[in-house]
One Martini backbone bead per residue (centre of mass of N, CA, C, O) as a GRO file, in nm:
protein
  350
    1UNK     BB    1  -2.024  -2.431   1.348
    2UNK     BB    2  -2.004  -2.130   1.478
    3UNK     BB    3  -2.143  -1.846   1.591
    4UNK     BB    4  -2.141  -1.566   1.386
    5UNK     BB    5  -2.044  -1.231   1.373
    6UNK     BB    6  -2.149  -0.911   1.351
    7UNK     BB    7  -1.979  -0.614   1.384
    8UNK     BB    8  -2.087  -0.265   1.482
    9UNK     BB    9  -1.934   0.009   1.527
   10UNK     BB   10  -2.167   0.103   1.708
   11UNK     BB   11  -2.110  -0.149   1.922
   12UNK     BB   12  -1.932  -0.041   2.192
   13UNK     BB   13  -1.888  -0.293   2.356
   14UNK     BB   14  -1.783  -0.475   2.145
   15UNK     BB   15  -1.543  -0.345   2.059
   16UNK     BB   16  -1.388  -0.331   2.316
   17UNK     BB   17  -1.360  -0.660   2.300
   18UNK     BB   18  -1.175  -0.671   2.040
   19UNK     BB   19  -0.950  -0.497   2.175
   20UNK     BB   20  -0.912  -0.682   2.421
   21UNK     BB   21  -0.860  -0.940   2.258
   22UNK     BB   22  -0.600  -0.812   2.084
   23UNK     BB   23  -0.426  -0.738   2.355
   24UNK     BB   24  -0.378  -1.013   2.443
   25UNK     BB   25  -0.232  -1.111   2.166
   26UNK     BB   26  -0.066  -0.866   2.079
   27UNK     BB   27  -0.282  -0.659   1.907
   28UNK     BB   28  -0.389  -0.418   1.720
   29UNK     BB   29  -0.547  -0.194   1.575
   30UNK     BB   30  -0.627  -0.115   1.306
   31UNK     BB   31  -0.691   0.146   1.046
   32UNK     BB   32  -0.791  -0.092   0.864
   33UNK     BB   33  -1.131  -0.105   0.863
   34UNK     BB   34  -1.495  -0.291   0.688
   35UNK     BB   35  -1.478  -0.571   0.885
   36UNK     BB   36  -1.608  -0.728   1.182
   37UNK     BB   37  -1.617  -1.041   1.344
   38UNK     BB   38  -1.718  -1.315   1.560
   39UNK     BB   39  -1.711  -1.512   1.877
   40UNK     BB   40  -1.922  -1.629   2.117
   41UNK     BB   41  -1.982  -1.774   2.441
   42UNK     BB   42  -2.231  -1.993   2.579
   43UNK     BB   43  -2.343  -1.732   2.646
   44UNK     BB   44  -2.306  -1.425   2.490
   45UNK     BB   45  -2.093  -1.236   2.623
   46UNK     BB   46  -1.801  -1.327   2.549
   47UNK     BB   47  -1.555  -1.277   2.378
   48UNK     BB   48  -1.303  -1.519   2.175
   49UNK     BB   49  -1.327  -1.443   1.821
   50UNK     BB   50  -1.141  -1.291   1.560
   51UNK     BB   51  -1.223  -1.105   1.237
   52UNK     BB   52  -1.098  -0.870   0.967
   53UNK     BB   53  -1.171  -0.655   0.689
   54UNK     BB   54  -0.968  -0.478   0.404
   55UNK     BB   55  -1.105  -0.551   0.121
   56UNK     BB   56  -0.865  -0.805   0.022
   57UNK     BB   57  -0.851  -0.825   0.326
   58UNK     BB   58  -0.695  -1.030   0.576
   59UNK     BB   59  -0.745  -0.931   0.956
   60UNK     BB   60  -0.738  -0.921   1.283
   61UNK     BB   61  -0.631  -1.203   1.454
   62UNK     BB   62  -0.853  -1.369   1.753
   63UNK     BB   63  -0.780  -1.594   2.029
   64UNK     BB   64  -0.849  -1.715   2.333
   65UNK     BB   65  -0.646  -1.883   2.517
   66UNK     BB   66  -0.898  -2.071   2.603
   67UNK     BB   67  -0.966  -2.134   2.302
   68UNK     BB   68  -0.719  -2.299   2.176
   69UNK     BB   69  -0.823  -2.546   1.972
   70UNK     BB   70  -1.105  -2.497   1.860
   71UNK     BB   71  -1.127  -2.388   1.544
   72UNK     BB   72  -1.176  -2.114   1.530
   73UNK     BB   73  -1.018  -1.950   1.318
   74UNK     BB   74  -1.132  -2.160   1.094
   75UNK     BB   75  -1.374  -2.018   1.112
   76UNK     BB   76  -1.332  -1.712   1.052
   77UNK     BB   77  -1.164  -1.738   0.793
   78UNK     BB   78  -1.420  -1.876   0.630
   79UNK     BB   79  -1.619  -1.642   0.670
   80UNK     BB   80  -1.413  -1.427   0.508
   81UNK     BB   81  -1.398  -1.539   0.276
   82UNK     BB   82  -1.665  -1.558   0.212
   83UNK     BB   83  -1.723  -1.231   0.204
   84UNK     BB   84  -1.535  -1.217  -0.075
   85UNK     BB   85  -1.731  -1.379  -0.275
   86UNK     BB   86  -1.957  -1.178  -0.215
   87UNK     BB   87  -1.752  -0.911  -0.302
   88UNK     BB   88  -1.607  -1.024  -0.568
   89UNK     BB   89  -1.346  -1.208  -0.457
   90UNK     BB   90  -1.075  -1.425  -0.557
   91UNK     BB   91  -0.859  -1.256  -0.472
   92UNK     BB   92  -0.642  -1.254  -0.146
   93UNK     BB   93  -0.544  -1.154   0.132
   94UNK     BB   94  -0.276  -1.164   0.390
   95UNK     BB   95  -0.160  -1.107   0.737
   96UNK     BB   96   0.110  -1.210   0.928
   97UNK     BB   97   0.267  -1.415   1.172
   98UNK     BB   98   0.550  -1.607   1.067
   99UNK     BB   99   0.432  -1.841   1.280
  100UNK     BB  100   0.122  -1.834   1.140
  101UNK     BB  101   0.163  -1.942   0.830
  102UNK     BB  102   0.133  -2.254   0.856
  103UNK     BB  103  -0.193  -2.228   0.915
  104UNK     BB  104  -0.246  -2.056   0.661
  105UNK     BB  105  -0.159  -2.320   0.457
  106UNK     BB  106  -0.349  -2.508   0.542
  107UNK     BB  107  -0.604  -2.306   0.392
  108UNK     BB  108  -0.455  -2.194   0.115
  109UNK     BB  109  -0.193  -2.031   0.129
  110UNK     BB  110   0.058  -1.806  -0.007
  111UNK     BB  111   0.388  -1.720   0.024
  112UNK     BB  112   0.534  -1.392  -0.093
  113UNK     BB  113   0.636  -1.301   0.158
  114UNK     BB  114   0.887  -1.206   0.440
  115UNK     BB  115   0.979  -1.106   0.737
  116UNK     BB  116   1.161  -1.233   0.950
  117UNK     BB  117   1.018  -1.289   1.263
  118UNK     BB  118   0.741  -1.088   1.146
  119UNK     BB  119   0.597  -1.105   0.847
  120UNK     BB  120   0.370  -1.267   0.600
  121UNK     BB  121   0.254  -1.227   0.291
  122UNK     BB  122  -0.046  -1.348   0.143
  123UNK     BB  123  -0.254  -1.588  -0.038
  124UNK     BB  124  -0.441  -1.795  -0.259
  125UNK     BB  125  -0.211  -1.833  -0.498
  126UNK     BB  126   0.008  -2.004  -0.577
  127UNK     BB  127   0.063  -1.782  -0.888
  128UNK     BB  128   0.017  -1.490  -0.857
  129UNK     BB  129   0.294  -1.351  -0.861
  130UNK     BB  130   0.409  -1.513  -1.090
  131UNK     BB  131   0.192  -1.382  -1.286
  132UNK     BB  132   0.282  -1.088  -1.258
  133UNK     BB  133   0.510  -1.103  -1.324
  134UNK     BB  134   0.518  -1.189  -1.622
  135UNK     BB  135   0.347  -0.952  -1.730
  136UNK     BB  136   0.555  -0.744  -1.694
  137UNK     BB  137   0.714  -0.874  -1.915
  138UNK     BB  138   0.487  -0.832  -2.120
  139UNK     BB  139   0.532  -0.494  -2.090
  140UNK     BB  140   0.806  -0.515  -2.148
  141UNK     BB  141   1.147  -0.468  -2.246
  142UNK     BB  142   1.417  -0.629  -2.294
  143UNK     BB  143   1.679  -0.668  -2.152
  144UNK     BB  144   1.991  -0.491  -2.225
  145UNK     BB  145   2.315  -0.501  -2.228
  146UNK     BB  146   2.404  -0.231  -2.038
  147UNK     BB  147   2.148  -0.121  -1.935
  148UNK     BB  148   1.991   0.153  -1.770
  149UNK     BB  149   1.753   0.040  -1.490
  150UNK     BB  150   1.488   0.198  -1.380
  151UNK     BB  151   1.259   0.322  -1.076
  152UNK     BB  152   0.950   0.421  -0.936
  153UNK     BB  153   0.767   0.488  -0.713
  154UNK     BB  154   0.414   0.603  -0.704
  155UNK     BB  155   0.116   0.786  -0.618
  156UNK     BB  156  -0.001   1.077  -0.692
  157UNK     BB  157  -0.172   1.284  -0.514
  158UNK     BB  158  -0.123   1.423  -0.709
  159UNK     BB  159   0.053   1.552  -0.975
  160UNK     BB  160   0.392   1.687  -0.988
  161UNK     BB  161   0.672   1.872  -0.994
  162UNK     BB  162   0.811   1.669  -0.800
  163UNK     BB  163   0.757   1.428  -1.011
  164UNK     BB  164   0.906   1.522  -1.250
  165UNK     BB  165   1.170   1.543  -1.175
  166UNK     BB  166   1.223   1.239  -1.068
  167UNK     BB  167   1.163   1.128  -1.360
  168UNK     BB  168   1.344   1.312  -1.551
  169UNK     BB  169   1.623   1.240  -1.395
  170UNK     BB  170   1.607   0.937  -1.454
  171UNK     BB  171   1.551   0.973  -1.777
  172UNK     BB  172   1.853   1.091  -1.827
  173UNK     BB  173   2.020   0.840  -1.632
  174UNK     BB  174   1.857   0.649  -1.837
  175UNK     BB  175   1.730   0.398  -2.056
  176UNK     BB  176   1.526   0.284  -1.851
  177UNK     BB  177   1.170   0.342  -1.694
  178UNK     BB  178   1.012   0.213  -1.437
  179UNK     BB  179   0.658   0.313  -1.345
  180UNK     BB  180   0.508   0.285  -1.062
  181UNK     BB  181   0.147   0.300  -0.993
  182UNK     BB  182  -0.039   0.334  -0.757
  183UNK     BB  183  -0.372   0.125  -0.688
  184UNK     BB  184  -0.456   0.215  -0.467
  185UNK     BB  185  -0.798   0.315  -0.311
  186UNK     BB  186  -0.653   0.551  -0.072
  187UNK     BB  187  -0.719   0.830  -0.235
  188UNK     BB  188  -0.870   1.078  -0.284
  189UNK     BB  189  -0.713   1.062  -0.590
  190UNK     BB  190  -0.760   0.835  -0.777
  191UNK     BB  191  -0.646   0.638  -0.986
  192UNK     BB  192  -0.716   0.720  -1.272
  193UNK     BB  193  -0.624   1.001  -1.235
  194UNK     BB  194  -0.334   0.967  -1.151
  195UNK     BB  195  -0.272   0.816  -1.414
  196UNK     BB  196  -0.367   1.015  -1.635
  197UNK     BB  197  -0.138   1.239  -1.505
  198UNK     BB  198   0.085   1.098  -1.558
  199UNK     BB  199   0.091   1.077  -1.845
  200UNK     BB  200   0.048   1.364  -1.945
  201UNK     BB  201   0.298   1.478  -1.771
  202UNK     BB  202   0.523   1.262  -1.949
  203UNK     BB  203   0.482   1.215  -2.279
  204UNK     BB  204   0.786   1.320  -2.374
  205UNK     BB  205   0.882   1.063  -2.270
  206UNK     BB  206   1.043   0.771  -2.440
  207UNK     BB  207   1.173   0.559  -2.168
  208UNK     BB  208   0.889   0.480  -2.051
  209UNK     BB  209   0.706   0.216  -1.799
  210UNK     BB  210   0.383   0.130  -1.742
  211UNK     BB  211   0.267   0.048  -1.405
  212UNK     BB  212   0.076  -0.096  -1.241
  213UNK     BB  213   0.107  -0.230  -0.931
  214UNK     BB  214  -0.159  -0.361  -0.792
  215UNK     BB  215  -0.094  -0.619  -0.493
  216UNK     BB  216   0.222  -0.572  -0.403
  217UNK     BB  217   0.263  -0.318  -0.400
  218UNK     BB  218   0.230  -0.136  -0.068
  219UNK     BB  219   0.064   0.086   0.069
  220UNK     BB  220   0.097   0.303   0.371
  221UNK     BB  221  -0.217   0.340   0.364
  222UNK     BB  222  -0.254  -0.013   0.414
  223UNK     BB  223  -0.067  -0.093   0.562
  224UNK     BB  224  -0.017  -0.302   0.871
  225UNK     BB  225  -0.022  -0.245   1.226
  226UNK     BB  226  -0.136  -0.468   1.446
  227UNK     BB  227   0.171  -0.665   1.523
  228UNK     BB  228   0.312  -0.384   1.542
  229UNK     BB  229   0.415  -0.166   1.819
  230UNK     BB  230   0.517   0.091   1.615
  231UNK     BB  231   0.542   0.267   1.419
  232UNK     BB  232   0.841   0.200   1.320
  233UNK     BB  233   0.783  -0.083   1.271
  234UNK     BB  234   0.617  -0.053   1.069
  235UNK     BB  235   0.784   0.073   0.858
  236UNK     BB  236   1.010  -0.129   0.866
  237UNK     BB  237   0.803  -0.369   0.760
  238UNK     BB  238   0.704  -0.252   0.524
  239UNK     BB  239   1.044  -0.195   0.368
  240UNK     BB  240   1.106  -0.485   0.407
  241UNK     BB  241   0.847  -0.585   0.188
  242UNK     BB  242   0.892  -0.416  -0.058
  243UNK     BB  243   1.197  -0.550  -0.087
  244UNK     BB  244   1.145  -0.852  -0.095
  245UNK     BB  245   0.908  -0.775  -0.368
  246UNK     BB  246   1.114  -0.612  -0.574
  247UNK     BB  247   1.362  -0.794  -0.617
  248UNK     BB  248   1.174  -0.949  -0.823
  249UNK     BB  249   1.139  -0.690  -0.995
  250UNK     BB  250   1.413  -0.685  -1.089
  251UNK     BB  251   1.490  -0.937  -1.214
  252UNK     BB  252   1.334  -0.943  -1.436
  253UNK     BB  253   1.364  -0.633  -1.566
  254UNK     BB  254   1.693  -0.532  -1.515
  255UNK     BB  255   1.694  -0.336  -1.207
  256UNK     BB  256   1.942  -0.145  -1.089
  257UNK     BB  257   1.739   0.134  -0.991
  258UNK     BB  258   1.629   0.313  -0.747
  259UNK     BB  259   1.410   0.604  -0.721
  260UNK     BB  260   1.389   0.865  -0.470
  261UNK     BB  261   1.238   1.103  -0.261
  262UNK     BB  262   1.273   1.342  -0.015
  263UNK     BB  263   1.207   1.366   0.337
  264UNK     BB  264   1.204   1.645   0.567
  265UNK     BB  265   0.951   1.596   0.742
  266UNK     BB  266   0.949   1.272   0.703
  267UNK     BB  267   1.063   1.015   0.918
  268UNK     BB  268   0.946   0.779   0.779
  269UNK     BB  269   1.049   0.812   0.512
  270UNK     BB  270   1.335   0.846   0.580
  271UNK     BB  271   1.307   0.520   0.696
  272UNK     BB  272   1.278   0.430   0.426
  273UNK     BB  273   1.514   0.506   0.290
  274UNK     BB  274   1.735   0.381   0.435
  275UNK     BB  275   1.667   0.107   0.392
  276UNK     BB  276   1.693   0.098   0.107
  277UNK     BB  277   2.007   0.155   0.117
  278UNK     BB  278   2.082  -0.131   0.296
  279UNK     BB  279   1.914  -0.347   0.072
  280UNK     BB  280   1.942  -0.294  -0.223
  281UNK     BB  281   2.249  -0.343  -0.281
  282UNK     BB  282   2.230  -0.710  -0.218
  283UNK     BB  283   2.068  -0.683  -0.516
  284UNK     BB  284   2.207  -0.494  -0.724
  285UNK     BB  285   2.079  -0.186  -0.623
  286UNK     BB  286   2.039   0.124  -0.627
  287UNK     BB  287   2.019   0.384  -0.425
  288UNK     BB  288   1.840   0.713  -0.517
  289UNK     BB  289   1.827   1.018  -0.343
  290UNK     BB  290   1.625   1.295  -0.415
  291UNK     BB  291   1.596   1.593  -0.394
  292UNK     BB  292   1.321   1.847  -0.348
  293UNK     BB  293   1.176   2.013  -0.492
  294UNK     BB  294   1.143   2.360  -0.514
  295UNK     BB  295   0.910   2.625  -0.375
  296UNK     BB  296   0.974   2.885  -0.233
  297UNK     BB  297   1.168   2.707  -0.013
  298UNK     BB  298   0.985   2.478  -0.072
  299UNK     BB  299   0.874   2.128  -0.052
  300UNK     BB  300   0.693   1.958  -0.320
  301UNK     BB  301   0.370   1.860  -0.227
  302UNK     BB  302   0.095   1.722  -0.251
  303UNK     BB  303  -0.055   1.836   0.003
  304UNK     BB  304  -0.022   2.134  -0.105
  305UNK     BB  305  -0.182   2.064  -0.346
  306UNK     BB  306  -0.453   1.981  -0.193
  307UNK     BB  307  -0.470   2.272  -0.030
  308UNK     BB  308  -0.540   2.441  -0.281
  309UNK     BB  309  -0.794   2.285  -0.354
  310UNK     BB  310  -0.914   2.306  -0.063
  311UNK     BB  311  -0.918   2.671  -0.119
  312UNK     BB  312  -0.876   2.774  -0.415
  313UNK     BB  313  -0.563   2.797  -0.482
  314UNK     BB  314  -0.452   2.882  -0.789
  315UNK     BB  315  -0.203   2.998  -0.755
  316UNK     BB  316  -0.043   2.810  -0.639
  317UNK     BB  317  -0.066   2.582  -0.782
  318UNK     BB  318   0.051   2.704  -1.075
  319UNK     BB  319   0.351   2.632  -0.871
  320UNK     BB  320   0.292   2.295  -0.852
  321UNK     BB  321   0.189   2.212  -1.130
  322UNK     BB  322   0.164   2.141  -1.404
  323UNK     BB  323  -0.069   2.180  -1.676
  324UNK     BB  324  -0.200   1.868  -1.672
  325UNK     BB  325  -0.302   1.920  -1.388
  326UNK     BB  326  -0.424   2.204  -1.434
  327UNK     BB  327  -0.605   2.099  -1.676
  328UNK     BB  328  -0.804   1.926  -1.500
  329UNK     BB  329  -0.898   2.109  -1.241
  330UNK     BB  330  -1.030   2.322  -1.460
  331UNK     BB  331  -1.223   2.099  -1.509
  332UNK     BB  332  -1.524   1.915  -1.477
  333UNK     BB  333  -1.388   1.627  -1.430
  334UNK     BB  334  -1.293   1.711  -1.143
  335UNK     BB  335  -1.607   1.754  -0.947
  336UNK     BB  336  -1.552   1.500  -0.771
  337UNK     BB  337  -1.238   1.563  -0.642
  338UNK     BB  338  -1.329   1.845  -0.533
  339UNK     BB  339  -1.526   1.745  -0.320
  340UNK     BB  340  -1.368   1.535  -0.177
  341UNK     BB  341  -1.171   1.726  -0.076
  342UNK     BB  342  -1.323   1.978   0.048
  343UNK     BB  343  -1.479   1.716   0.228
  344UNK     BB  344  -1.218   1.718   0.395
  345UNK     BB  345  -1.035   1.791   0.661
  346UNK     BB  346  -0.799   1.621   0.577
  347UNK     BB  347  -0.556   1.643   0.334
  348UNK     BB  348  -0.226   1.539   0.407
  349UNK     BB  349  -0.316   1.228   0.470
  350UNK     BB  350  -0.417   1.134   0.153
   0.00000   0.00000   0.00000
């Protein structure tokens, strides 16, 4: 096996070399890498093959087409396996290009779904999907001829009161609403603590099921966007890689609605709204965009709670959350997530 580096942020020529590496293979920089390694040609100059992970995923490989055929790439993701075993990770998942599924069904991956001549996401478990599956239907009621069953994803990064609207309204107009929350912690606002206030603010309500989402639902802020050509492709290939597998947590559930709120400032979630208009009634799901509870002539969204937070701005927040998002923060046990709030620069898009 060839002698594997790994690569570090700080070494400015090495990544130049990644860059250049990933670019001749028609490949972008992920935005979320957290180990890149390489392998170097016979003079230890030249990159030759590549490949980085960000927490249980692996992402962003190439090899120079002058060295396409000699087992690189197996050997980059055998090291990268060996680094997730390392990290304490036995389930991982991974992105490619769908020309290149067969390569690593090769090396033991199983693939969850795929956007046809884009892009397939894998694991490692022939049965993990499938075991997900299972687990939803055992913490869920049966569903019963005639009910009327909704669905919801959400991050609530916190939880605000544009989010009970869109769940109340959601659970007014069905026999029962599963609510999926996003467990990536990929936000300001851990996952514990945003289901935390999900549950608190939400309590009243009676015809709830919730579920962690996992790793198969994806957040817009981890899905990988290195293979897709521009902000637009990524949008499109998440939007449609999260319908072809909520598809089968509707059939599973007997989810014939999903419910989303609408966002008048973001092309992307517009553009993520609107795929989902076109593809999920296919699946005998109807897609209903809901408009955004208004305060004070804008809509309220977590990024504005997340700025009142970050300013200290009591009086804003307390027309935008709910009372147990607003006793939450106005708590001890919030010390740390108010630190890293008020210690990051961009607030709006985390």
């Amino acid at each position: 096996m060839p002698d594997i580096s790994k690569i570090y942020p700080s070494d400015a020529h090495a990544q130049q070399q990644v860059d250049a590496l990933l670019a001749a293979e028609g490949i972008r920089r992920d935005k979320n890498l957290d180990y890149t390694c390489g392998i170097y040609d016979e003079d230890y100059t030249q990159l030759i093959a590549t490949g980085s992970c960000f927490k249980n995923t692996l992402r962003c490989f190439a090899v120079s087409h002058k060295h396409q055929g000699e087992g690189l790439l197996n050997s980059v993701i055998t090291h990268l396996i060996e680094l997730q075993h390392e990290r304490g990770n036995s389930h991982f998942f991974l992105y490619t290009k769908t020309k290149s599924a067969k390569f690593f069904g090769d090396l033991g991956f199983y693939e969850i779904a795929a956007v046809p001549g884009e892009l397939s996401f894998m694991e490692n478990r022939r049965t993990g999907f499938q075991d997900y599956l299972a687990a939803l239907t055992a913490e869920s009621p049966r569903p019963q001829p005639g009910q009327r069953i909704a669905a919801i994803v959400m991050n609530a990064n916190p939880f605000t009161l544009g989010h009970l609207f869109l769940i109340e309204k959601a659970a007014a107009e069905n026999d029962l609403v599963h609510l999926f929350i996003v467990s990536e912690d990929a936000s300001l606002v851990p996952f514990a603590v945003r289901r935390q206030l999900v549950y608190a603010g939400t309590a009243h309500l009676r015809n709830l099921v919730y579920h962690d989402s996992g790793p198969y639902i994806i957040s817009s802020a981890t899905f990988p966007s290195y293979f897709q050509k521009d902000e637009e492709a990524v949008s499109r290939g998440h939007a449609l890689l999260d319908i072809t597998i909520f598809r089968q947590i509707a059939k599973v559930l007997g989810i014939t609605r999903r419910y989303v709120g609408d966002e008048p400032l973001s092309q992307v979630t517009n553009l993520y709204n609107q795929i989902m208009r076109e593809e999920l009634p296919a699946a005998g799901v109807e897609c209903i965009v809901v408009p955004r509870k208004e305060q004070t002539g804008a809509a309220i969204s977590a990024s504005t709670v997340r700025q009142a937070l970050q300013n200290g701005d009591l009086a804003t927040l307390r027309t935008l959350v709910p009372p147990t998002t607003l006793e939450f923060f106005q708590s001890e046990a919030a010390a740390p997530v108010l630190a890293a709030i008020r210690s990051a620069g961009d607030v709006v898009h985390h």
